[in-house]
C-alpha positions in Angstrom: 71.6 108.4 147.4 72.6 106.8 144.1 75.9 107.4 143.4 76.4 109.2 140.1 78.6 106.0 138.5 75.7 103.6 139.6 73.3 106.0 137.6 75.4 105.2 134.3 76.2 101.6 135.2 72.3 101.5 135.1 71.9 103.6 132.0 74.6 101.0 130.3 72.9 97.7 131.3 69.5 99.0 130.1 70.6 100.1 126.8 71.0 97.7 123.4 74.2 96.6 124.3 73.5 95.5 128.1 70.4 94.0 127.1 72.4 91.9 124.7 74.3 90.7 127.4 77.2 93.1 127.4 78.2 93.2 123.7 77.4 93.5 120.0 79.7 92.4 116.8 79.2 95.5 114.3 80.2 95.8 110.8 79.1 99.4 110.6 81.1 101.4 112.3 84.3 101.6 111.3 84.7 101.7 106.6 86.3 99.1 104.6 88.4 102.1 104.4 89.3 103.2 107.5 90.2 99.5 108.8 93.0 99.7 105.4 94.3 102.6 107.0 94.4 101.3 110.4 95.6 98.1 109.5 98.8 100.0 107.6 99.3 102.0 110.6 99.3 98.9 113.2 101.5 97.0 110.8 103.8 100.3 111.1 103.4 101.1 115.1 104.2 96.9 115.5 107.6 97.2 114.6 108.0 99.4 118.0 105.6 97.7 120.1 106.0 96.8 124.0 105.9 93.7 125.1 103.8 93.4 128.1 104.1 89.9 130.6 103.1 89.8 134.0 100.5 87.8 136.3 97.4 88.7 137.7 97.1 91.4 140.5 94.4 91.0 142.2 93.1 94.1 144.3 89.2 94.0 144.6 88.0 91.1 142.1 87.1 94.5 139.9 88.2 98.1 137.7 91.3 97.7 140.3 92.6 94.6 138.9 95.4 94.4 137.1 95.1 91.1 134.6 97.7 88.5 133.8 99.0 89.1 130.2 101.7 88.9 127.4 101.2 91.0 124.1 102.3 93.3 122.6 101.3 96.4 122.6 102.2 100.2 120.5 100.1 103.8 120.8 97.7 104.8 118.3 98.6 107.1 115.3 96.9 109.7 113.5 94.6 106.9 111.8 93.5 105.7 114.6 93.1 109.0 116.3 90.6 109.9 113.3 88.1 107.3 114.3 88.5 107.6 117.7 87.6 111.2 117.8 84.7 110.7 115.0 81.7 112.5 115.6 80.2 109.8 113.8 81.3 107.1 115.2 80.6 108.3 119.0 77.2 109.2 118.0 76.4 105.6 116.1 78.0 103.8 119.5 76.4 106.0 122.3 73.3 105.5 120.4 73.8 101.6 121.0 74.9 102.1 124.8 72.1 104.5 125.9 74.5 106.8 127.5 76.7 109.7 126.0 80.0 108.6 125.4 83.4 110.2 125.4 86.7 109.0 124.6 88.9 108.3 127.5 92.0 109.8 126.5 93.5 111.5 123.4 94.7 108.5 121.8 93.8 104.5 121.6 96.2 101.5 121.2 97.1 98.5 119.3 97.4 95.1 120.6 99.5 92.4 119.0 98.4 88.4 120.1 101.7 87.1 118.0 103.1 84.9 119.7 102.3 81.5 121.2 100.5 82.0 124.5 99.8 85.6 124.0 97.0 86.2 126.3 95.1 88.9 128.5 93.3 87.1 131.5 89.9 87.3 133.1 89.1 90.7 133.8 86.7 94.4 133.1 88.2 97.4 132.2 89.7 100.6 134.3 88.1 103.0 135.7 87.1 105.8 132.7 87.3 102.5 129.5 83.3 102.4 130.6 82.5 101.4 126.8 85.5 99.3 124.6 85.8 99.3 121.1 87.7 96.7 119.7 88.2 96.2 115.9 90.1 93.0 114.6 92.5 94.4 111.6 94.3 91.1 111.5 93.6 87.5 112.0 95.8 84.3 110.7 94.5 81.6 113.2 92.5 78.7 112.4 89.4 79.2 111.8 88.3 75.8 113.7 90.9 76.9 116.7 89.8 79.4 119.4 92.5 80.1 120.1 93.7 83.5 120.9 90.3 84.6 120.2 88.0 86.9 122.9 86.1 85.9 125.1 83.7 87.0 127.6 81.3 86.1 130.4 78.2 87.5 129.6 75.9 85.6 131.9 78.2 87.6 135.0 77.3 91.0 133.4 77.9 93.2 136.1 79.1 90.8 138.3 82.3 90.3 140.3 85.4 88.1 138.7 85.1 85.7 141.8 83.0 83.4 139.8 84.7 84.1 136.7 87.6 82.9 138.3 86.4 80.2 140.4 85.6 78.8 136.8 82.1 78.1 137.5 80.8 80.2 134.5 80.4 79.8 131.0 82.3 82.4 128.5 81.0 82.8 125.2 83.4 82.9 122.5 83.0 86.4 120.5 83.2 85.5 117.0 84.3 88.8 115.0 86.3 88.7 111.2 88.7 91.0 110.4 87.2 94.3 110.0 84.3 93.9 112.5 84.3 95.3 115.4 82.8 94.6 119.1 81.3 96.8 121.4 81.3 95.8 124.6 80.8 97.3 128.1 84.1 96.6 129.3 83.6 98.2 133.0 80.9 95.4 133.5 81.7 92.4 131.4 83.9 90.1 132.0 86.1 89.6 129.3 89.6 88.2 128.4 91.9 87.1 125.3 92.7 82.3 125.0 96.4 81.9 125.1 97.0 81.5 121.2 98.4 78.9 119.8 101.0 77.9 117.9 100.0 79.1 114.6 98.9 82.5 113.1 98.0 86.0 115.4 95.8 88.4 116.2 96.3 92.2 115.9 93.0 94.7 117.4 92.3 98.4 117.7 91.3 99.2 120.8 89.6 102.6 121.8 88.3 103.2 125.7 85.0 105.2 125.9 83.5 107.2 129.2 79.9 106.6 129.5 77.6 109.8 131.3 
């Protein structure tokens, strides 16, 4: 018998986003408006934010990994919470997934790549964060350095992170401006964050998603 998660891994992998390998950059999901107010309200949350540093703990090459990291990192506000919580918005993204989606918990986060090395290694997403949406509301790196930028293995699309981390596959480099956002299915792609360098930062909205 097919378990029930299998049933919406499957549902996830044939829908537009896992038949474009994992992921789609959109430009339509969250206003011109909306990423001011989230921007303000990052900008605001930063000034409290956690730092976060540790190494990699591996448990099952999988959802029970924990990935090596250091950012920063600050709970969502009442902005945020807005588009998370959008009717709209979980309509226009389960309509991309092919499943019904549902956020995760009652509130998203902020992450802050500000300092040099900031990073988030190899890894998919806890159980429940099926579906990640990830909207870039600051970016002063180069624009001819990757640095700091995401990443994400999308030819290992519901694969282990053995590979990943054996380094025998490619990652494709997501290019997103500020503003955009990505979808990906973060319980089934691969994904991490470069060490940044030694110039500019990054700052994202992130909001987990369950998939049924």
């Amino acid at each position: 018998m097919v378990s029930v998660s299998a049933r919406v891994d499957q549902r996830l992998l044939d829908g537009p986003v896992g038949q474009a390998g994992g992921l789609v950059v959109l430009d339509d999901v969250v206003s011109p408006a909306e990423v001011r107010e989230l921007r303000r309200e990052a900008l605001d949350v930063g000034r409290t934010a956690e730092r976060h540093l540790g190494p990699t703990k591996r448990v099952d090459a999988g959802r029970f990994d924990v990935p090596g990291r250091a950012l920063g990192s600050g709970p969502g506000g009442p902005g945020q919470d807005r588009t998370y919580h959008s009717s709209r918005v979980i309509s226009h993204l389960s309509s991309w997934c092919g499943a019904q989606l549902a956020p995760t918990g009652g509130r998203g986060t902020y992450s802050y790549y500000t300092r040099p090395g900031d990073h988030l290694d190899a890894h998919v997403d806890i159980r429940g964060c099926d579906v990640t949406l990830i909207t870039v509301l600051h970016d002063s790196t180069p624009t001819d350095d990757h640095a700091g930028s995401l990443v994400a293995w999308t030819g290992e699309l519901g694969s282990s992170l053995d590979e990943v981390r054996r380094g025998g596959a490619a990652a494709t480099v997501v290019e997103a401006p500020v503003g955009a956002s990505v979808l990906l299915l973060g319980g089934l792609l691969p994904h991490a964050v470069l060490p940044l360098g030694s110039e500019g930062g990054r700052v994202v909205s992130a909001l987990c998603y369950e998939a049924s």
